[in-house]
C-alpha positions, 0 to 999 in steps of 0.5 A: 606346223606338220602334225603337231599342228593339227587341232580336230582329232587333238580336240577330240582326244582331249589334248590341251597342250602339257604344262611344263618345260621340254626335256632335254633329250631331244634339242635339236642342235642350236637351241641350247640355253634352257636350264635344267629344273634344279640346276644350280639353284643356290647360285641362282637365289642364295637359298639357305641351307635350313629352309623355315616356313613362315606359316601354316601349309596343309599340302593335303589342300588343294584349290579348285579353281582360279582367275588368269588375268582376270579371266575365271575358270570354275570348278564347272571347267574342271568337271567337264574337262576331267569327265572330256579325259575319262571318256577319251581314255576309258577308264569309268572310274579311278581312285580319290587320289588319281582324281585329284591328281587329275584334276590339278592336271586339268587346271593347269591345262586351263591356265595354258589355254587361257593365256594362249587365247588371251595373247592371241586376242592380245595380238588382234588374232582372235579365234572366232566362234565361226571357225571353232563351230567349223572345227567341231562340226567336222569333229562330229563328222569324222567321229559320229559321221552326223550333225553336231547335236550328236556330238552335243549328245555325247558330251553330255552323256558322259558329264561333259559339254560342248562348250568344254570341247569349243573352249578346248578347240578354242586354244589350239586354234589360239596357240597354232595361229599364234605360233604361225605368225610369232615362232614358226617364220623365225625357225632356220633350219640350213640345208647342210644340217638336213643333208648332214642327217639325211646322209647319217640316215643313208648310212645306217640302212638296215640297223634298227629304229623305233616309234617311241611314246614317252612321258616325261616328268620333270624333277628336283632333288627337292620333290624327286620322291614325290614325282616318281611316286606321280611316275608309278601310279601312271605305270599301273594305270597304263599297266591297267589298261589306261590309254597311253596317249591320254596320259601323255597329253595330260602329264608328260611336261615334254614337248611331245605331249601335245601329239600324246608322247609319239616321238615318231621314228627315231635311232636310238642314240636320239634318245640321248641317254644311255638309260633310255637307250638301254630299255628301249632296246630291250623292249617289243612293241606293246611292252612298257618300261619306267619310270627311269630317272633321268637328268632333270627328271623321270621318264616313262617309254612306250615302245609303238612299232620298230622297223630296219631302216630302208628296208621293206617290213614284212609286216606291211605285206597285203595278204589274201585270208580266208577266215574259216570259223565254227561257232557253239551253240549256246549250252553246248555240253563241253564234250560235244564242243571238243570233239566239234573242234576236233573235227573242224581241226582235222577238216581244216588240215585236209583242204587243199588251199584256199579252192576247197575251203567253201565247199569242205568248211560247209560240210562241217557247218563252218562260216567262211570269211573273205578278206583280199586286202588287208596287211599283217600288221592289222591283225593281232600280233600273236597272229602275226608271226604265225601268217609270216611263216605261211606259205599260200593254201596254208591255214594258221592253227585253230584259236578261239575257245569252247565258249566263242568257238574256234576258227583258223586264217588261211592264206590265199595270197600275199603281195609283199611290200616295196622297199621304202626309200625313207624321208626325202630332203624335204620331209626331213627339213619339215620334220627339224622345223617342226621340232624347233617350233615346238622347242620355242613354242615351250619357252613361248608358253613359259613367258606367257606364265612368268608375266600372268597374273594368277589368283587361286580361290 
C-alpha cells in the first residue's frame, strides 16, 4: 500500500479517510469512468427547470448525530473527534461557523469509519481490539516515548478520549485490510507503462518538480457559491496559522486527503490544469495560493519544496556550523544592548574561521554552539540562502533582536550532496499502484455509501 497505507501517525494527526469522490486531475491512465459532480444532470434525472420544494427546510439546522445501519454515533463522538483536530491542529479556538463547519466534517468522517468497519466485519476481517491496543501503544511511544496512560492522559486533557482515538484506529485497520484483499490484488499496472514514465523522467533531468499539498473541493453549478465560500474560510484559517495537513485530511474530497493533501513529487503538466499549473509555478515553497475554480470543483495548493529533477539539491548539503550568540540580560537599557551588539558584531567579523571563534567569542562573553551534522535545509529558510552563498570560516550577518539577543552561524565545513538518480523501476511501478488503489479505494467507499442505510436524529 506504500504510504497511504500507513495508519499510526495518520491516527495520530486525526486522519479519517475524506468524504467524497477523487477529482479528476490526477487518474492515472485506464481508470476513466467516473462522472464528474454535475455533470449532465438533466440527462441523468429529467430535472425541471423550476425546482419547487414541498416542505419547510431551515438550511441553518443541522443534525448532530446518526445511526449507520444500525450502528449509533453520538454527539459524544462528534465532541471527542473535534477536541482529537483541534489539538492536532493547534488552533485553541475558532469561530461558531468554523465550528460547525467542522463538526459536519467530522460526522462524515464517522459514517465512512463506520461503514468500513462494518464491511470488514462483514467480510469476516474483523480488526480486533488486541491489534488496535498494539497500534495505540506504539503511538504513545513514538509521540510521549512512555506507556500508554500517558497518552490516555493527553486525550483527556485536551476533551478528547482514548476510545475516540482506538475507534479512529479501528477504521484505517478496517479499511487498509479491506482493501489488501478486495482492491489492491486486482490493480495492474504493465511494465511498458512504468518504462514509459521512467524514460519520460530520464528525459526531463534538470526541469523543475515540485511537492505539492492540495485541498480539493468539489462543486456544482448549484452550490458552487457555497463551496468557494467553504474554500476561502479555509484559506484565512491556513493564512492564520491552521495546519494544512489537518485541514487536508478533514476537507479535501480528493484521494490525497488521506496523507493530508501531500501529492509527493510531481511536473507540473501532472496537475492536468493550466490554472493549477500557472499558480503553481509562480509559488516559492511556504507560500499558498486558491481557491481556484476548477472543473468539477475548487482547488487549494500548497507548494511543500521544489527540486530540479536528477540533479543534487544544494539545499541537501551537510554542514559544519559554529553558532556564536550573546544574550541581554533582562532590563538592560537599549543603548547598553546596541553597542553590546555592536561589538559582538565587529568581534564576529575580526575571527579568522572557525579556529578562533571559542577563544575570541569568550572575550566578549558569547556562547558558542557546535553542530558537525546538520543540512541546510533544516534551518529557517531566510538563512538558508544566506549559508549558500558562504565560504568555509565565514560567518552569516548577526539576527536576533535587543530583547532575545544577537547570534551569528559560522560555517565550518560543508559535505555537498550526490546527485540522486531518481525513482528506479520498482519505486515507480509502487508509486502507479498505489495510485490506482486509492482511485478504487473512492469508488469502494462510494458503494459502501450508496447502499448504507442512514437515519439522522
Amino acid at each position: 500500500m506504500g504510504k497511504r497505507g500507513t495508519v499510526a501517525m495518520a491516527a495520530l494527526l486525526c486522519a479519517g479517510l475524506a468524504a467524497g469522490a477523487a477529482h479528476g486531475q490526477n487518474a492515472p491512465a485506464g481508470e476513466q469512468g467516473a462522472v464528474q459532480p454535475g455533470a449532465a444532470a438533466d440527462d441523468a434525472f429529467n430535472m425541471p427547470q423550476d425546482v419547487a420544494l414541498m416542505g419547510e427546510i431551515d438550511p441553518n439546522v443541522r443534525t448532530a448525530t446518526a445511526r449507520v445501519n444500525g450502528t449509533i454515533i453520538t454527539g459524544t463522538d462528534v465532541d471527542h473527534r473535534v477536541a482529537l483536530i483541534l489539538s492536532a491542529s493547534s488552533e485553541a479556538q475558532i469561530s461558531p461557523e468554523e465550528e460547525q463547519r467542522l463538526r459536519l466534517q467530522v460526522l462524515r468522517n464517522l459514517i465512512d469509519e463506520t461503514l468500513q468497519i462494518q464491511e470488514a466485519n462483514a467480510q469476516e476481517m474483523a480488526v480486533t481490539p488486541e491489534e488496535v491496543d498494539q497500534t495505540y501503544s506504539r503511538i504513545a511511544a513514538e509521540r510521549f516515548n512512555a506507556a500508554a496512560d500517558r497518552l490516555d492522559q493527553h486525550l483527556r486533557s485536551v476533551g478528547s478520549s482514548p476510545a475516540s482515538l482506538k475507534r479512529q484506529i479501528e477504521g484505517e485497520l478496517a479499511w487498509s485490510r479491506l482493501l489488501q484483499r478486495n482492491v489492491s490484488p486486482f490493480v495492474n499496472v504493465s511494465t511498458n507503462e512504468v518504462t514509459e514514465l521512467y524514460e519520460r523522467l530520464q528525459a526531463s533531468k534538470g526541469t523543475s518538480e515540485y511537492r505539492i499539498g492540495e485541498i480539493f473541493l468539489s462543486a456544482t453549478p448549484e452550490n458552487r457559491e457555497a463551496v468557494m465560500a467553504n474554500a476561502r474560510q479555509i484559506m484565512d484559517q491556513l493564512r492564520q496559522g491552521g495546519s494544512f495537513v489537518a485541514y487536508a485530511r478533514q476537507y479535501s474530497q480528493a484521494s490525497t486527503a488521506a496523507v493530508g493533501g501531500d501529492l509527493g513529487w510531481i511536473q507540473l503538466a501532472q496537475l492536468q490544469n493550466p490554472q493549477l499549473e500557472q499558480a503553481a509555478a509562480e509559488l516559492t515553497p511556504g507560500q499558498l495560493v486558491g481557491p481556484i475554480e476548477i472543473p468539477g470543483g475548487v482547488s487549494i495548493l500548497y507548494l511543500i519544496d521544489r527540486r530540479q529533477i536528477g540533479m543534487a539539491d544544494p539545499r541537501d548539503a551537510l554542514v559544519s556550523l559554529k553558532q556564536i550568540s550573546l544574550d541581554f540580560s533582562d532590563g538592560v537599557a537599549e543603548e547598553e544592548a546596541r553597542a553590546r551588539a555592536t561589538t559582538f558584531a565587529e568581534t564576529v567579523s575580526s575571527m579568522r574561521g572557525c579556529g578562533e571563534a571559542d577563544a575570541k567569542a569568550a572575550t566578549i562573553g558569547a556562547e558558542v554552539v557546535t553542530n558537525d551534522q546538520i543540512a541546510i535545509r533544516a534551518l529557517p529558510e531566510a538563512l538558508q540562502s544566506v549559508l549558500l552563498e558562504l565560504n568555509v570560516g565565514q560567518a552569516t550577518p548577526p539576527f536576533g533582536s535587543l530583547d532575545e539577543g544577537v547570534r551569528v552561524l559560522m560555517l565550518c565545513g560543508r559535505d555537498d550532496p550526490q546527485v540522486q538518480g531518481g525513482p528506479n523501476f520498482d519505486q515507480l511501478m509502487a508509486q502507479l499502484e498505489d495510485e490506482r488503489v486509492n482511485r478504487r479505494a473512492q469508488r469502494y467507499l462510494r458503494d459502501l455509501r450508496r447502499d448504507a442505510v442512514i437515519e439522522y436524529n
